[in-house]
N, C-alpha and C positions, 0 to 999 in steps of 0.2 A: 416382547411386545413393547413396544417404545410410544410415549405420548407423540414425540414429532422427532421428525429425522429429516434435518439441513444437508442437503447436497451443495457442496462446493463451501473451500473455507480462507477466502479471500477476506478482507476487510468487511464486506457485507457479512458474508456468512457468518465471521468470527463475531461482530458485531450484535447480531441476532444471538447468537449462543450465550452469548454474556448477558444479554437482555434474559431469556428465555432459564436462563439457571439461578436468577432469582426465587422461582416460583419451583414448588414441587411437583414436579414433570419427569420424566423418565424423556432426556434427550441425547441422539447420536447426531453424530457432524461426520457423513464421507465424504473424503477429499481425495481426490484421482492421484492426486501428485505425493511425494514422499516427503511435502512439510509443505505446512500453510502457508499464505500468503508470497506463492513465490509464481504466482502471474500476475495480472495486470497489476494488482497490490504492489509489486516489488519494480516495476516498472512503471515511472509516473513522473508527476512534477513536482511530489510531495509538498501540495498547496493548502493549506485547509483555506476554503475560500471564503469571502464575508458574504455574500449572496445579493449581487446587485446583478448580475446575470440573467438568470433565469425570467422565465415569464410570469409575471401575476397572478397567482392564483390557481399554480400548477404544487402538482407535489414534489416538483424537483426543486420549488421556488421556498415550500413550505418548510422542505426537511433541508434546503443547505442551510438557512438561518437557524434552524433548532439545532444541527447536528455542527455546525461551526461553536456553540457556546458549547453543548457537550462533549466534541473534541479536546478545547482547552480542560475542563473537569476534569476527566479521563486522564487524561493525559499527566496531569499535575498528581491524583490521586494512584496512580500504575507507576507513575517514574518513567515517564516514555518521553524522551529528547523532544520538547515543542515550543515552539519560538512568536508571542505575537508580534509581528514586526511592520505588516503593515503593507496595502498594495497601494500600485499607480496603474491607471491606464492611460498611454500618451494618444495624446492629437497630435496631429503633425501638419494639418490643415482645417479648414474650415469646417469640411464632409466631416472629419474625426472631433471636430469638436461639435460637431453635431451630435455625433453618436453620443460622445460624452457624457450631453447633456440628458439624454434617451437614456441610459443606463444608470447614469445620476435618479433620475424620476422612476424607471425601476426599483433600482435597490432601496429608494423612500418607501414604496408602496408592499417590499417585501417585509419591511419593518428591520431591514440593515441600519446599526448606527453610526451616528459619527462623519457620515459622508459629508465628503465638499467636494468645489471644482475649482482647481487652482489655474493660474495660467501660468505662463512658460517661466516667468523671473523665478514664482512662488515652488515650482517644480524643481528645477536646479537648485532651487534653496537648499532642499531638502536632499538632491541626488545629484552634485555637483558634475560626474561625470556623465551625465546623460547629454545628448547632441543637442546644438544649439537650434536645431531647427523643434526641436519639442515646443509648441506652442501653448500649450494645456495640459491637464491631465484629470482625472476623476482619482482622489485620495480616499482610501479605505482600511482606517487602522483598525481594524477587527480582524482582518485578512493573518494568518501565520503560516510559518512550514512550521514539517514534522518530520520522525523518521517513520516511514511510512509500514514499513514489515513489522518494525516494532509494534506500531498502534495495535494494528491486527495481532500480533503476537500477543501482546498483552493482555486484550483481552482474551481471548482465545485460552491461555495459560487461567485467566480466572474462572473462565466455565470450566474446567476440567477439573482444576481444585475444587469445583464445585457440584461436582459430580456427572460433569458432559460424560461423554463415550466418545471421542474420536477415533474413526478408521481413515489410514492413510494408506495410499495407495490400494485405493479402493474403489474407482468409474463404475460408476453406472451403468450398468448395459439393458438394464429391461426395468421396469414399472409396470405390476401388475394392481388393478383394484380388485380388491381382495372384501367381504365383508368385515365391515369394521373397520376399513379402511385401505392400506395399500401395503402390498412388497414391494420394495426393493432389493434390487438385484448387482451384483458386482460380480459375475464369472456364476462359480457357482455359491456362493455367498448368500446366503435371502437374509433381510430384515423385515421386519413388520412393522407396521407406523399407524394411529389414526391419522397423524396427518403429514404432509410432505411439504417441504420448505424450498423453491428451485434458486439457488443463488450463484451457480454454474457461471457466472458470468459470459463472455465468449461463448458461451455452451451452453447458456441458457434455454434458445428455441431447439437446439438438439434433445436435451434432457425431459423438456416440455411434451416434443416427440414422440419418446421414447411411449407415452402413454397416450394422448392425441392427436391430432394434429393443431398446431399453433394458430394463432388468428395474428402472429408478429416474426419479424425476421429480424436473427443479428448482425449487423453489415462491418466486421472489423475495421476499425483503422488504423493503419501504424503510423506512429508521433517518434521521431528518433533524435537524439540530445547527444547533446556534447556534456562531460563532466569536466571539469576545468580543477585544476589544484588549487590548494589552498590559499598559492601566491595571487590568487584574482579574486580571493572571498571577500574582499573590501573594495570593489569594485562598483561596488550598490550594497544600499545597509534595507532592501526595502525590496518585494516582487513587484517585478516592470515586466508591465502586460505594452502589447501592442491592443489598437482596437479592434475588437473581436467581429467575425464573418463567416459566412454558411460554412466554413471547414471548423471554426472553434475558435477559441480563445487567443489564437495569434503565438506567434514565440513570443518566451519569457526568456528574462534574464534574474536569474534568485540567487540568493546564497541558500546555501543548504541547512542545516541542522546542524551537521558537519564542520563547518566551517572553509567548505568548499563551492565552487560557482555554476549551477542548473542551467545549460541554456538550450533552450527547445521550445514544446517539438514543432515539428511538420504535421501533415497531413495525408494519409494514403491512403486510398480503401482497398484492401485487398482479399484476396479469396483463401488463399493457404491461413486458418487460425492460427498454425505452428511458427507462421512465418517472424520470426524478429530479427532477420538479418538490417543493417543495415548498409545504406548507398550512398556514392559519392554525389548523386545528383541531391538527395534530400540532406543530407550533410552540408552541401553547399548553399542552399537553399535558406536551413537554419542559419546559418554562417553570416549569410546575407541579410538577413534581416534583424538578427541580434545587434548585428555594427550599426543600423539605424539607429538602435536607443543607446544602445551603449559603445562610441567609433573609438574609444580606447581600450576594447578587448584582446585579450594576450589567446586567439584560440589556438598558438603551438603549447602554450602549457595546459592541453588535454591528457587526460589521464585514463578518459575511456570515453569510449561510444558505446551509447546502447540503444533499444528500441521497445515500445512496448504496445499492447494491442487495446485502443478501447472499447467496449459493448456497445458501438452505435446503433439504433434498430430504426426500424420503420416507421417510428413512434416519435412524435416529437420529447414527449414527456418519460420521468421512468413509468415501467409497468410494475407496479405494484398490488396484485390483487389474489382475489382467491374466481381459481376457474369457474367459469357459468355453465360448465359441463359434467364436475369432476370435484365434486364438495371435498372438502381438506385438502386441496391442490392449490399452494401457492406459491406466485414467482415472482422474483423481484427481479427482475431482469429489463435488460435498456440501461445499466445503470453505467451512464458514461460520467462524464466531469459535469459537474461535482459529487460525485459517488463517494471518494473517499472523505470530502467532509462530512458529506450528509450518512454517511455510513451508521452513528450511534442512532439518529434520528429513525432510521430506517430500521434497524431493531427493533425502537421501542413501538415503529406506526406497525410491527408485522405483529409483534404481540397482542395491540388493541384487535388488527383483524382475527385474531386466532379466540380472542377473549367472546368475540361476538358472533365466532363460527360455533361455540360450545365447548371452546377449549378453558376448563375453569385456569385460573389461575390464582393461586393461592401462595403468597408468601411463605417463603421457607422461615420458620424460625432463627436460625444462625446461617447466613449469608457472611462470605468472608469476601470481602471487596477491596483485595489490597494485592499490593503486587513491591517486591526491593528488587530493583537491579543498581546496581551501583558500580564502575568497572573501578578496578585500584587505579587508576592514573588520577580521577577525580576525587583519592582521599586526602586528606590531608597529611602532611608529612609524616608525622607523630604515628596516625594512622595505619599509615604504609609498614613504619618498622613493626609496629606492633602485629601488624598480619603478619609479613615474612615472619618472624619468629615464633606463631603459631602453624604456619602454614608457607614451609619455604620454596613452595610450587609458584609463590605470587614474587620471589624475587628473578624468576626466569621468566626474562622478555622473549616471547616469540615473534609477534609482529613489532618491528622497529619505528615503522610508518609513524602507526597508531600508540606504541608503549601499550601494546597488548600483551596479557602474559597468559600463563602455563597455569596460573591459576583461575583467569579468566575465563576460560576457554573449559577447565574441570569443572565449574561455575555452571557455566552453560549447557554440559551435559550431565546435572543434575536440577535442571527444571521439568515443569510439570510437561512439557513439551520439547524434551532433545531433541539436538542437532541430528544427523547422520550423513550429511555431507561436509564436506571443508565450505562449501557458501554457507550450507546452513546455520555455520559454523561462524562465517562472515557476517550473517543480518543477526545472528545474537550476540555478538561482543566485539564487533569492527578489526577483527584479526584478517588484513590482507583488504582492506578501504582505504588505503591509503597511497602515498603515490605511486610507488612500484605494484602497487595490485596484486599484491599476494605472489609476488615473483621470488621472493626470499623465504616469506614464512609457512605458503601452502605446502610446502616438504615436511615441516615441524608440526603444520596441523594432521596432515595426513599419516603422519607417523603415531601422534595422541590419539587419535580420532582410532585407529585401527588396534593400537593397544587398548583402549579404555571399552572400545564396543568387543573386544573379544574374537577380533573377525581377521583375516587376512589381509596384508595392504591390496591387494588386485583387490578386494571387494568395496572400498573405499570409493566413494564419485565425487566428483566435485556438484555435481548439482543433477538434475534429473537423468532415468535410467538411461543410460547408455554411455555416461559421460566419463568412460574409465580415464583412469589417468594412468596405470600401470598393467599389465597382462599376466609378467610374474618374471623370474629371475632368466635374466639373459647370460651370465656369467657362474661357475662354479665359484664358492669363497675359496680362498687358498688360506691354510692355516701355516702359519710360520713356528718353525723351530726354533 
């Protein structure tokens, strides 16, 4: 019997678990997928945004500004790659600097600091290589990237040292109201909960479903980005928005965390949830209007395309509530951009509701709210020999890209949340992030990954079920005399 049990463990989810493992609670987190934060979480702009956006007085407006400061916290306190750097939103005419100014007086009345509105000379000041037709812009140095699976990872790994229950690979299939609360269900799996947490994102009004029917619909949309190499990471020191419109926020142009260059996305509503393929129409699209703000982009040194799905719903705002049908039934769900900044925020607002449904919450005496990752390439010299000669798995580089090693990666699969894929493998120590994409090293992961889990190379994936990379031996060994 569990006090609350979070479905779905994306950056929401994971966010709430971290909040929620403060308190002495009995909490499980099922996650359908075979590691956290590897949908919409892992696919994004990794933006934390400063919160000039949003409408007045909404809670998407509330919680980007609270969860944009608690980001940076987080972030600084876990050791999770985060960068304040600072946005722009360009005019390129009168209409956009109109908007400008419209967004300028939002983000005052959100209680975003620091805002101005520069014009074109004062903009190029600052982003030399932006187009000379830039006439304006709305400057917002609160604005930062992050690495985004990390965030969620991060926390995620502290509810579990903190006594979470994570089930992975574990869908939802039925919600039953039970006295005292509810079962869920995964196959034939039952848990029992007084209360249910829906953070399903993309699957949020599915999961909703599952036990009423919803009063909201989730309408995907896929956003598809170029990743550009490191050789364009100085291209802009700063996130370059276009002025944003009924599809969103417009293509960016960021540097990553990384040290690499974001530019995206598009716009698409589509009906297949699974769908993240990407097209050369939306590829072109992005393409196109990237070269507006930024006409000296190198986009043959792409490194990959990818795409990803946001929770747009029927709702202008997120939905954040406990059902008016179905007491301990809450969803957070709608949670499109800015979801990932507003993520810690949205934690702490599902707690307050949880506190006032009669969920007590009591401080746990010893809370361990810490987190080290640190990869060898960022130690210092002195450092470095001193590990190898405790530990000479850190002087074999596997990923070359990145100066990823063998000890990195053994690292990785002794957190409170191992790997079990070669991505997985990827979003926790950047083995195969780099420019060749894992074209050299995922053979060296796949070979760790399957001796260290105990398991046979055909059982290895690179990322969700189905994604074999091997079947088994095509050849008998010949042994020589």
């Amino acid at each position: 019997m569990y006090d609350v049990i979070i479905i779905g463990c994306g950056v929401v989810g994971a966010a709430t678990a971290y909040q929620l493992s403060r308190y002495q609670l009995n909490v499980a987190v099922l996650e359908a997928g075979n590691d956290v934060a590897d949908g919409t979480t892992k696919a994004n702009s990794a933006i934390i945004h400063a919160g000039y956006d949003p409408e007045p007085g909404t809670l998407m407006a509330k919680l980007n500004v609270e969860g944009s400061r608690m980001a940076a916290e987080i972030c600084k306190k876990l050791q999770v790659p985060y960068a304040q750097i600072g946005s722009l939103v360009l005019a390129f005419d009168d209409e956009d600097m109109h908007t400008v100014q419209t967004i300028y007086l939002r983000g005052k009345a959100n209680g975003v600091p620091e805002l101005s509105i520069l014009d074109g000379q004062q903009t190029r000041a600052l982003e030399p290589n932006l187009s000379e037709a830039v006439k304006g812009a709305l400057y917002a140095p609160t604005a930062g990237i992050v690495n985004p699976w990390e965030f969620a990872l991060a926390m995620a790994e502290v509810a579990v040292k903190n006594g979470v229950e994570l089930f992975l690979e574990s869908p939802v299939t039925a919600i039953r109201s039970v006295e005292d609360g509810y079962e869920v269900c995964s196959g034939e799996r039952v848990w029992k909960s007084r209360y249910v947490v829906n953070a399903a994102g993309i699957f949020a009004d599915q999961v909703h479903g599952l036990l009423e029917e919803p009063d909201f619909c989730i309408k995907p949309a896929r956003g598809e980005y170029y990743l550009l190499d490191k050789s364009q990471g100085q291209q802009v020191s700063r996130v370059i928005f276009q002025c944003p419109n009924q599809n969103g926020k417009g293509v960016l142009v960021s540097p990553t965390i990384h040290g690499n260059l974001i530019v995206g996305p598009n716009a698409e509503s589509v009906m297949d949830r699974f769908d993240l393929g990407t097209t050369r129409a939306g590829l072109d699209f992005v393409r196109e209007r990237a070269l507006c703000s930024v006409p000296g982009l190198n986009l043959r040194e792409n490194i990959r395309n990818f795409a990803g799905l946001r929770a747009n719903s029927n709702q202008s705002d997120f939905i954040i509530r406990e059902s008016p049908t179905s007491p301990g039934f809450f969803d957070l769900a709608g949670i499109k951009s800015p979801g990932l900044s507003s993520a810690p925020a949205i934690g702490c607002y599902l707690a307050e509701l949880l506190d006032k449904a009669g969920c007590a919450l009591r401080e746990k005496a010893h809370f361990d709210d810490s987190r080290t990752h640190v990869l060898f390439k960022e130690l210092p010299e002195e450092e470095k020999s001193a590990l190898i000669r405790r530990d000479p798995s850190y002087g074999r580089v596997i990923c070359r890209c990145e100066t990823i090693t063998e000890g990195d990666i053994l690292a990785s699969l002794r957190t409170p949340i191992p790997p079990r894929t070669i991505n997985g493998v990827k979003r926790r120590c950047n083995a195969g992030m780099g420019r060749c994409q894992g074209g050299f090293c995922s053979p060296r992961v796949h070979e760790i990954l399957a001796r260290e889990l105990g398991v046979p190379p055909e059982e290895i994936l690179m990322d969700q079920p189905g994604t074999y990379l091997i079947t088994g031996e095509t050849k008998e060994v010949m042994s020589h005399v």
